[in-house]
C-alpha positions, 0 to 999 in steps of 0.5 A: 447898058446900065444894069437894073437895080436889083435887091442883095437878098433875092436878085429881084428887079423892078417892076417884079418888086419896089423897094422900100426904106429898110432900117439897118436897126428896127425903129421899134427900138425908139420905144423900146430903148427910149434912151438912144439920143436924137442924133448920131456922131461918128468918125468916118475913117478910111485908109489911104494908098499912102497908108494914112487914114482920111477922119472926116466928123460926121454928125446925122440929125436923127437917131441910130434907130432911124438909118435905113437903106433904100436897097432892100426890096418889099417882099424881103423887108417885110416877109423873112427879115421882119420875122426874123426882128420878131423872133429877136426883139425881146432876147435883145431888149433883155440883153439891152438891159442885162436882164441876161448875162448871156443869150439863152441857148435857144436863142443863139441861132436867131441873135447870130442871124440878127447879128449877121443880117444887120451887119449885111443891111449896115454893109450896103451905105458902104457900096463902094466897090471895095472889098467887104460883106461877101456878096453872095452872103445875102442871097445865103441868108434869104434862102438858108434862114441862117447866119451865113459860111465862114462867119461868127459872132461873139457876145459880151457885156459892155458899160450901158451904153445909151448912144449905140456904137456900131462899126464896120472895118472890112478889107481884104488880101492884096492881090486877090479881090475875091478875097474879103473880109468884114469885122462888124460891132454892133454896141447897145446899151449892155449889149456888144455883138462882134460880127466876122465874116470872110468871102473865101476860106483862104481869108478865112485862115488868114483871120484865124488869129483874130477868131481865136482872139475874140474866142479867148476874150468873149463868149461865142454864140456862132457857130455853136459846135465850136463855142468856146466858154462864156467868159462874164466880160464887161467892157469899160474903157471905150477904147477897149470897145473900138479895138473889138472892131479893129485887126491887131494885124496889119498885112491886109489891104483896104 
């Protein structure tokens, strides 16, 4: 028996809800952030059993602030989650423009949420039953208002970059599918969100080396009680941007 549709954040099926097109970065962005171009160019990259990767060019005739997802249900998009943009939308354009240098400490619980709650809207165009963003993560955030367990996030400065650079790099440990992990990046204009989350604390201590990489490189705004100092990082080099998203590990398994 196929099972009903249901929405990732509250479990909710049809005929109890619809679902609606929810946008994975809000499209009130196109004004706000009028120099995003009207098309998306990206590489999907995928690993192989071999351990090779699959590169396959991918080029979407619209902008970044017009991709949605068609599994987020109505009363989710237009109740937590739309507060949520509005209590973002201008410390994000302030950041967008580097108008700050740093989110302000009152804040950073609300860019963390923003940052994770995107991230677990980009994760859902990837269902592919591999591992990745923690499944129970989202019922986590709707209920809790908050970023979700065993994740962080991290701020720092980027060249101005027009054309919004976001990637997801997710994987998990061999032999243990309850054990996943996801590195999100998150590039607009001035602003870099670094986004790691893991479904165990097992993976979690696996990933300790790439969380206190990102704590000496960037400056950490979830969770708070640990942040480290705010290092003034700006990223020039694109290539420097794409390894933010990247493991210098190699032990876990796509």
């Amino acid at each position: 028996m196929k099972l009903k549709k249901a929405c990732p954040f509250c479990s909710k099926s049809h005929p109890d809800i619809h679902f609606t097109k929810e946008h994975i970065l809000r499209d009130k962005f196109n004004s706000l952030f009028p120099e995003t171009p009207s098309h998306i160019t990206w590489e999907n990259k995928t690993r192989r059993s071999d351990g090779g990767f699959n590169i396959k060019p991918i080029v979407i005739p619209h902008g970044p602030f017009d991709s949605t997802v068609n599994s987020v249900c109505n009363e989710c998009n237009a109740g937590w989650m739309n507060t949520l943009e509005n209590h973002a939308e201008s410390s994000l354009v302030e950041l967008f423009y580097a108008r700050r240098n740093f989110p302000s400490d009152d804040n950073l619980e609300t860019l963390a949420f923003w940052a994770a709650k995107t991230a677990a809207v980009n994760a859902l165009k990837h269902r592919d039953n591999l591992p990745g963003f923690p499944i129970d993560h989202y019922a986590i955030m709707k209920t809790q208002l908050k970023p979700p367990p065993l994740t962080y996030v991290w701020y720092c400065h980027t060249a101005f970059n027009q054309n919004t650079y976001f990637r997801y790099y997710r994987a998990g440990l061999p032999g243990k599918p309850e054990s996943s992990f996801h590195i999100t990046t998150i590039n607009i204009g001035h602003a870099l969100f670094s986004i790691i989350g893991s479904s165990t604390h097992e993976m979690n201590e696996e990933l300790m080396p790439e969380i206190e990489l990102r704590d000496r490189l960037y400056g950490r705004v979830w969770p708070e009680g640990a942040r480290h100092s705010r290092p003034a990082v700006t990223i020039q080099d694109k290539s420097h941007l794409i390894k933010i998203g990247e493991l210098i590990s190699s032990h876990y398994l796509l």
